[in-house]
HTML snippet that shows the backbone in 3Dmol.js (N, CA, C, O; Angstrom):
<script src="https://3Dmol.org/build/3Dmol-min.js"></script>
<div id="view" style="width:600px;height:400px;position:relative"></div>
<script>
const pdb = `
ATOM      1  N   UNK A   1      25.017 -20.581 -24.212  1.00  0.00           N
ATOM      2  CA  UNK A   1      23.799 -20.083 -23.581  1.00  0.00           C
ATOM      3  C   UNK A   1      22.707 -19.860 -24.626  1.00  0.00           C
ATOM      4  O   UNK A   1      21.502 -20.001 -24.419  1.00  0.00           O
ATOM      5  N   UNK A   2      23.148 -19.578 -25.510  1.00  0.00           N
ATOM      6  CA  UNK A   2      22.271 -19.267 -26.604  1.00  0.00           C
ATOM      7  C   UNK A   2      21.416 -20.395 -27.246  1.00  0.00           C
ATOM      8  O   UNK A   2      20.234 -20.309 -27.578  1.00  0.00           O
ATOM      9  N   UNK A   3      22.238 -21.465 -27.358  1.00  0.00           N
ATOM     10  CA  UNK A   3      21.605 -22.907 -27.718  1.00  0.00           C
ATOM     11  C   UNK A   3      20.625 -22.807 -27.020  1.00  0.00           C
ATOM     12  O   UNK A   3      19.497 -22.473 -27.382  1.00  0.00           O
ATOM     13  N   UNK A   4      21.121 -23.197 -25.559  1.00  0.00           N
ATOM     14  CA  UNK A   4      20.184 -23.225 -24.390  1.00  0.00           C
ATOM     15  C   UNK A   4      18.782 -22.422 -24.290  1.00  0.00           C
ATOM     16  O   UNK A   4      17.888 -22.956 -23.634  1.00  0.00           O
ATOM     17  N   UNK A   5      18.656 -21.771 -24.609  1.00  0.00           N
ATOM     18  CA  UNK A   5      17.889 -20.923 -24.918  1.00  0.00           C
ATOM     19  C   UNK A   5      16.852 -20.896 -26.118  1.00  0.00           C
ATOM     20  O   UNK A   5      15.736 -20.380 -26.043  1.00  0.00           O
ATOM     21  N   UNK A   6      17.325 -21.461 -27.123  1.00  0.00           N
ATOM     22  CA  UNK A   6      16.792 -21.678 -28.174  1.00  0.00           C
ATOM     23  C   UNK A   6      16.115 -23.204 -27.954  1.00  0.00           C
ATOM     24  O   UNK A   6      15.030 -23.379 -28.509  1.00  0.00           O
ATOM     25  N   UNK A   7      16.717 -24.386 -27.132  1.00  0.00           N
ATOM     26  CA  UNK A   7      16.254 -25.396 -26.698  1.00  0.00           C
ATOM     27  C   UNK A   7      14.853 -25.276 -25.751  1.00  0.00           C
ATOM     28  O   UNK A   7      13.754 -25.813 -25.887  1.00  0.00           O
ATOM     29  N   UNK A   8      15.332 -24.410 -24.811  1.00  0.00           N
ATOM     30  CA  UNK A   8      14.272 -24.034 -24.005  1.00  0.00           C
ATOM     31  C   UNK A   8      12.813 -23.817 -24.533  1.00  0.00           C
ATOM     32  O   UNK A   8      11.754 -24.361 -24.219  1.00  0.00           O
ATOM     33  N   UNK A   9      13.255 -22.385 -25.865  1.00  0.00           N
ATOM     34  CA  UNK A   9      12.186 -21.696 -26.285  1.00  0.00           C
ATOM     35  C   UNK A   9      11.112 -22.809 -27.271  1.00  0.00           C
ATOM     36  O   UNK A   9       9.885 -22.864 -27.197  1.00  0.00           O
ATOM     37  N   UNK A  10      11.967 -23.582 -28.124  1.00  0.00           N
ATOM     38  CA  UNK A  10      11.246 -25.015 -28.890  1.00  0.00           C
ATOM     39  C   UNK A  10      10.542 -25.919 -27.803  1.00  0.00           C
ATOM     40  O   UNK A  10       9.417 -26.343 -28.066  1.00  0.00           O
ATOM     41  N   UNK A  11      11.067 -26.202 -26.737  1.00  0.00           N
ATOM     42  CA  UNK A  11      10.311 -27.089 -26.245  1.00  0.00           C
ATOM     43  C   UNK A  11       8.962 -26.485 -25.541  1.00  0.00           C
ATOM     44  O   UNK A  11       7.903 -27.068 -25.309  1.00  0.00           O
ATOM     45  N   UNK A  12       9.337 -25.140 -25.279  1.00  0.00           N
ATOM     46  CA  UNK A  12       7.739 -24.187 -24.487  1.00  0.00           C
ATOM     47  C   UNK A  12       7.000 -24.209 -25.650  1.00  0.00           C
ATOM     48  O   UNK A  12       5.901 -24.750 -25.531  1.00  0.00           O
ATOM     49  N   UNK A  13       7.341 -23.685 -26.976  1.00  0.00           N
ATOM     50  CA  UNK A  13       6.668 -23.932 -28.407  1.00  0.00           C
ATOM     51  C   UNK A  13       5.753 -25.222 -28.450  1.00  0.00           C
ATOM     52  O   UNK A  13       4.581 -25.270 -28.077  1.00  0.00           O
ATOM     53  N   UNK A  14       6.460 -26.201 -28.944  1.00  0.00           N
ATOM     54  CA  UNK A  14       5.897 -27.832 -28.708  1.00  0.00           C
ATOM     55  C   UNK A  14       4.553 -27.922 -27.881  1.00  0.00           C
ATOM     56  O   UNK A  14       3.416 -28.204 -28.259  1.00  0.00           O
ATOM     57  N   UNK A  15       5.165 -27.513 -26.327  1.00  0.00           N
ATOM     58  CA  UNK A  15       4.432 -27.932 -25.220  1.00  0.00           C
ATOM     59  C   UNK A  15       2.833 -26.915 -25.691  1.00  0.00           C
ATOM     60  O   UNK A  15       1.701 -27.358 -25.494  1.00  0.00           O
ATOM     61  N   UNK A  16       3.045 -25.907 -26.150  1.00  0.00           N
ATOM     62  CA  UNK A  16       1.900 -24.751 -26.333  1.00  0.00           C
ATOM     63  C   UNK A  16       1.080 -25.768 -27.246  1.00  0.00           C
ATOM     64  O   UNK A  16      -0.002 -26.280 -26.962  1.00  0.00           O
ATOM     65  N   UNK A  17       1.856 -25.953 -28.442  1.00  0.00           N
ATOM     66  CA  UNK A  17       0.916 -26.481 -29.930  1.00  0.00           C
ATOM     67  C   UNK A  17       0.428 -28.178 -29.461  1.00  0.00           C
ATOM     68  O   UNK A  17      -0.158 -28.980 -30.188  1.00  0.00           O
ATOM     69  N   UNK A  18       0.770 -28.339 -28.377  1.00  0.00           N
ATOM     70  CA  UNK A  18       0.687 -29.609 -27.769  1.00  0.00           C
ATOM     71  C   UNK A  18      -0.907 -30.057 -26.764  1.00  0.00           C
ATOM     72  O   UNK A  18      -1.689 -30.998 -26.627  1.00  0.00           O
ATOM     73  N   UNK A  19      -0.668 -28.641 -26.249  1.00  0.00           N
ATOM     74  CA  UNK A  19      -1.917 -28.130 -25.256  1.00  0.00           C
ATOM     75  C   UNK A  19      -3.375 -27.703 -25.939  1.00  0.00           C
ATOM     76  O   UNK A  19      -4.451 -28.087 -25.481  1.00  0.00           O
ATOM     77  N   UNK A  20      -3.208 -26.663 -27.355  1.00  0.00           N
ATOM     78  CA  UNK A  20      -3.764 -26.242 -28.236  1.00  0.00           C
ATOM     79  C   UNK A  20      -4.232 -27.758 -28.767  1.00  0.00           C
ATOM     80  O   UNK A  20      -5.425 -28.035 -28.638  1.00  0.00           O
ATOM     81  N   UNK A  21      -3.426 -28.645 -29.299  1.00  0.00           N
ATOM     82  CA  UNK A  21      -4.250 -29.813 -30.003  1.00  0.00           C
ATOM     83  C   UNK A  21      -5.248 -30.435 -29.334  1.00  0.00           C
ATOM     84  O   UNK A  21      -6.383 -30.602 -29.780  1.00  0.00           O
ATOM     85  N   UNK A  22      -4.657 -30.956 -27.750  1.00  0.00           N
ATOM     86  CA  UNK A  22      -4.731 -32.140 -27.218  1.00  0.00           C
ATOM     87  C   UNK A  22      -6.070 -31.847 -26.680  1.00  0.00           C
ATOM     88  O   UNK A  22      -6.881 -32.766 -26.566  1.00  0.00           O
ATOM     89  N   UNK A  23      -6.397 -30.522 -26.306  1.00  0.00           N
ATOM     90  CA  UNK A  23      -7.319 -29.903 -25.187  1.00  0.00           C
ATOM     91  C   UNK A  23      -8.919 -30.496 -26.167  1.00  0.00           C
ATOM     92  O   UNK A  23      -9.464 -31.541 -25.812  1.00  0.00           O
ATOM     93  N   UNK A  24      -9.458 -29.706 -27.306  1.00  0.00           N
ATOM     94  CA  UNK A  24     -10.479 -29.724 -28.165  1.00  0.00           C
ATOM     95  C   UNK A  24     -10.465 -31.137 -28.480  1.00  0.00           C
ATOM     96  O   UNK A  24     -11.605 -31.578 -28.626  1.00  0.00           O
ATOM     97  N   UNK A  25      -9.335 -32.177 -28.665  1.00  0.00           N
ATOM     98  CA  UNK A  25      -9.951 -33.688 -28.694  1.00  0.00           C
ATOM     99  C   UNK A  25     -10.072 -34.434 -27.489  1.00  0.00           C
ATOM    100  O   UNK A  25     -10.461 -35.599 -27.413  1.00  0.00           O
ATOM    101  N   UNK A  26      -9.584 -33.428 -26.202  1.00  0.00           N
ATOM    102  CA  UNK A  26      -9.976 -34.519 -25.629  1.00  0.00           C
ATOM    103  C   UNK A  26     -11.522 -33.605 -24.899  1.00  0.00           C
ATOM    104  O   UNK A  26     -11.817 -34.181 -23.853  1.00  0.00           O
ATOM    105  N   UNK A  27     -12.338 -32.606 -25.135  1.00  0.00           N
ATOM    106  CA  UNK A  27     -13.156 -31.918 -24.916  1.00  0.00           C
ATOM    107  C   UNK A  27     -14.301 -33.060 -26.134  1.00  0.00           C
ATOM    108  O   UNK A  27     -15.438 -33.497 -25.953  1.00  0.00           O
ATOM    109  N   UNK A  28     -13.594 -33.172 -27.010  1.00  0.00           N
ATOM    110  CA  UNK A  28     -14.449 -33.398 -28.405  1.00  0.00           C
ATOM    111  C   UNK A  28     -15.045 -35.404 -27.612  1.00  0.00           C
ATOM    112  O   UNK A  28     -16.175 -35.890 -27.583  1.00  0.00           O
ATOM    113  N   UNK A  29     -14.006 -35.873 -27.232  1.00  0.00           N
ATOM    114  CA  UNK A  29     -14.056 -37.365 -26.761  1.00  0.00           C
ATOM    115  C   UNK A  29     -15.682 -37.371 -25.852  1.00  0.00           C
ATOM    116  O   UNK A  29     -16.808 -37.849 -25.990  1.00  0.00           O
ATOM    117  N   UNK A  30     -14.731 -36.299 -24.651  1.00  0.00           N
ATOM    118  CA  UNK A  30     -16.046 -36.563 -23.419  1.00  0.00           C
ATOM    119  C   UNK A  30     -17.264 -36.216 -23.826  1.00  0.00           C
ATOM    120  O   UNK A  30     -18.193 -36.859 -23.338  1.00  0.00           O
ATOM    121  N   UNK A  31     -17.582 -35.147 -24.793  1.00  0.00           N
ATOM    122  CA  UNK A  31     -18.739 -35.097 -25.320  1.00  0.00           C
ATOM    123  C   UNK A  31     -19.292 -36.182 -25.981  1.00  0.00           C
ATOM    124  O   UNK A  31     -20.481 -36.469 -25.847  1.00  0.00           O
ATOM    125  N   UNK A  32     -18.502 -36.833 -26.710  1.00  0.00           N
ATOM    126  CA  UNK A  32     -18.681 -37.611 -27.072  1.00  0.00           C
ATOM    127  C   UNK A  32     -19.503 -38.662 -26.693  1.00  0.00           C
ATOM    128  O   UNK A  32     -20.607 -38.944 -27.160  1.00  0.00           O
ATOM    129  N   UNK A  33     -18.821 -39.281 -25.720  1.00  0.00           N
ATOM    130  CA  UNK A  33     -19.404 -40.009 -24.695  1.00  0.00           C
ATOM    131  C   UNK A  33     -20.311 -39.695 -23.847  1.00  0.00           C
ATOM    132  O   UNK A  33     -20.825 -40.686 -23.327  1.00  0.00           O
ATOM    133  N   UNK A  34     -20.864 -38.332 -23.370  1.00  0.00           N
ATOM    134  CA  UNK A  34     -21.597 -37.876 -22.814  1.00  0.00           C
ATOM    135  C   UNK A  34     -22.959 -37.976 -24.618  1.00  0.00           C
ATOM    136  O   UNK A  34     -24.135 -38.340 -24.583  1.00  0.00           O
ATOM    137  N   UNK A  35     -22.501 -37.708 -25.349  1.00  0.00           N
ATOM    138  CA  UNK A  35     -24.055 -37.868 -26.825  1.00  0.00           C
ATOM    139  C   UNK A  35     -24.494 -39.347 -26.431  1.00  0.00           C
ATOM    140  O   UNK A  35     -25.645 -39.591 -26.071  1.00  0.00           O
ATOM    141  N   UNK A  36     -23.532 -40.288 -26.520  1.00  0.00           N
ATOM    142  CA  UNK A  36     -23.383 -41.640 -26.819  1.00  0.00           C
ATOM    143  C   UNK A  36     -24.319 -42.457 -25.756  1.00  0.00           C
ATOM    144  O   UNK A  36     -24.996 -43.446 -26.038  1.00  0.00           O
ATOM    145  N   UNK A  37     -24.192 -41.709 -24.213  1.00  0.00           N
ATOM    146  CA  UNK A  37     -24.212 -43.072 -22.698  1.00  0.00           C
ATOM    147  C   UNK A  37     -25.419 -41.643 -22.459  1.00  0.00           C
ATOM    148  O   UNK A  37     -24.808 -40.825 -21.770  1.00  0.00           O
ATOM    149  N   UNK A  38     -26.663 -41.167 -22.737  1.00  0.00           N
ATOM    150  CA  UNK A  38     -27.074 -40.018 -21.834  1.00  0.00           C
ATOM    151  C   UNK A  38     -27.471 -40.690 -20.860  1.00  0.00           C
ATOM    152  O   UNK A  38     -27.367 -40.296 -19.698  1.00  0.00           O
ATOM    153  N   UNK A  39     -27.854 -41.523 -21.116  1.00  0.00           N
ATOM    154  CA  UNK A  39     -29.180 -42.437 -19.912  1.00  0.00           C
ATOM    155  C   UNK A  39     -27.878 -43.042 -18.564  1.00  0.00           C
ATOM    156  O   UNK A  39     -28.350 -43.024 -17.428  1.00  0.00           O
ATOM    157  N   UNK A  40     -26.617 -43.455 -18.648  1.00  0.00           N
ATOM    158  CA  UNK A  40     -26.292 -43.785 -17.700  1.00  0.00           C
ATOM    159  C   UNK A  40     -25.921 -42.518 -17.204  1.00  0.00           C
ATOM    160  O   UNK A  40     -25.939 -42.397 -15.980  1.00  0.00           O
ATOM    161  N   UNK A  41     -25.517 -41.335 -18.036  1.00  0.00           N
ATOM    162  CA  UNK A  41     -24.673 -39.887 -17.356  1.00  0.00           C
ATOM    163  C   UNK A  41     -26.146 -39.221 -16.397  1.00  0.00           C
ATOM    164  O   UNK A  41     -25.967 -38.629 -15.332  1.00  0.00           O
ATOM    165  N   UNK A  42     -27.363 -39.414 -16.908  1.00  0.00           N
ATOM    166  CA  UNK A  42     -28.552 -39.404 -15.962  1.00  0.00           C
ATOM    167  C   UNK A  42     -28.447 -39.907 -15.012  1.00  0.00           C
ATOM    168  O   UNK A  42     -28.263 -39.271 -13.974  1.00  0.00           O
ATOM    169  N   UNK A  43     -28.550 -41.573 -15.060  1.00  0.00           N
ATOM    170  CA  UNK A  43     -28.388 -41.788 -13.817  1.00  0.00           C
ATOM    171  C   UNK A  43     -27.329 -42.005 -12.686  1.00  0.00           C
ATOM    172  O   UNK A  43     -27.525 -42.681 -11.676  1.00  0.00           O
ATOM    173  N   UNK A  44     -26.108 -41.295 -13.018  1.00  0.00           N
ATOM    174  CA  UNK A  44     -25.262 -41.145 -12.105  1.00  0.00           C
ATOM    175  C   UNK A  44     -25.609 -39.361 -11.790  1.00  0.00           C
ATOM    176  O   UNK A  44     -24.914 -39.108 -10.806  1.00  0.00           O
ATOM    177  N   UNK A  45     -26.010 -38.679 -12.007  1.00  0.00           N
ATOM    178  CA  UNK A  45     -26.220 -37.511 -11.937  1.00  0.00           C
ATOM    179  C   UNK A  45     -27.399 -37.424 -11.072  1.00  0.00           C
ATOM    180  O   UNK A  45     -27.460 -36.390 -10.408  1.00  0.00           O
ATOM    181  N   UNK A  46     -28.144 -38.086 -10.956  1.00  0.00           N
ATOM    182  CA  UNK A  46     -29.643 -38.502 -10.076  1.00  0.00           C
ATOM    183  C   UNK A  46     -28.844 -38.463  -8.617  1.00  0.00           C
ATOM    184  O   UNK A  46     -29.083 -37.550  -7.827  1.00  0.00           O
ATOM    185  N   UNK A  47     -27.838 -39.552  -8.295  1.00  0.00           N
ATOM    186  CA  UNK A  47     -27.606 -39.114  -7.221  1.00  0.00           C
ATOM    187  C   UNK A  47     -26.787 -38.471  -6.369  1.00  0.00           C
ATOM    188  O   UNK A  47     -26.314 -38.743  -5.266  1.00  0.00           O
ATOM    189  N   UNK A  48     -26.693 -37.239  -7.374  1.00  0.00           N
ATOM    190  CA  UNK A  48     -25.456 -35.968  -6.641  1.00  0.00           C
ATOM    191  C   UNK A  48     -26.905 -34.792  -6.300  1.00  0.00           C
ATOM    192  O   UNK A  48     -26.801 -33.800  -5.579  1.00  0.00           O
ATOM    193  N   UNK A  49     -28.124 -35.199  -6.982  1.00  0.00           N
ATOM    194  CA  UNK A  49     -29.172 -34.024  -7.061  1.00  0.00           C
ATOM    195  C   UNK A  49     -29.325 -34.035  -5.356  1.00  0.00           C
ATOM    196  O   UNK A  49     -30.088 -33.245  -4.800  1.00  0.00           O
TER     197      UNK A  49
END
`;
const viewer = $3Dmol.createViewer("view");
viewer.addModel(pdb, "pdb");
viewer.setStyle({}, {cartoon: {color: "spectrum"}});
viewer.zoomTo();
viewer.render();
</script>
């Protein structure tokens, strides 16, 4: 049980430092692309106004 447990607790670990990385590059990307395309993110945004 104890293994088990210790298996458990590494993989919730992982999954955390996993979430922590993944989140800010993929935040960092869409901005990205939102600096890069403004003029088309305009005009798809024109017609939700």
């Amino acid at each position: 049980m104890t293994r088990l447990r210790a298996l458990v607790g590494a993989c919730f670990v992982i999954a955390v430092i996993g979430t922590v990385v993944a989140v800010p590059i993929a935040w960092a990307v869409v901005f990205g692309i939102v600096e890069a395309f403004p003029e088309k993110l305009a005009a798809v945004s024109l017609t939700f106004r």
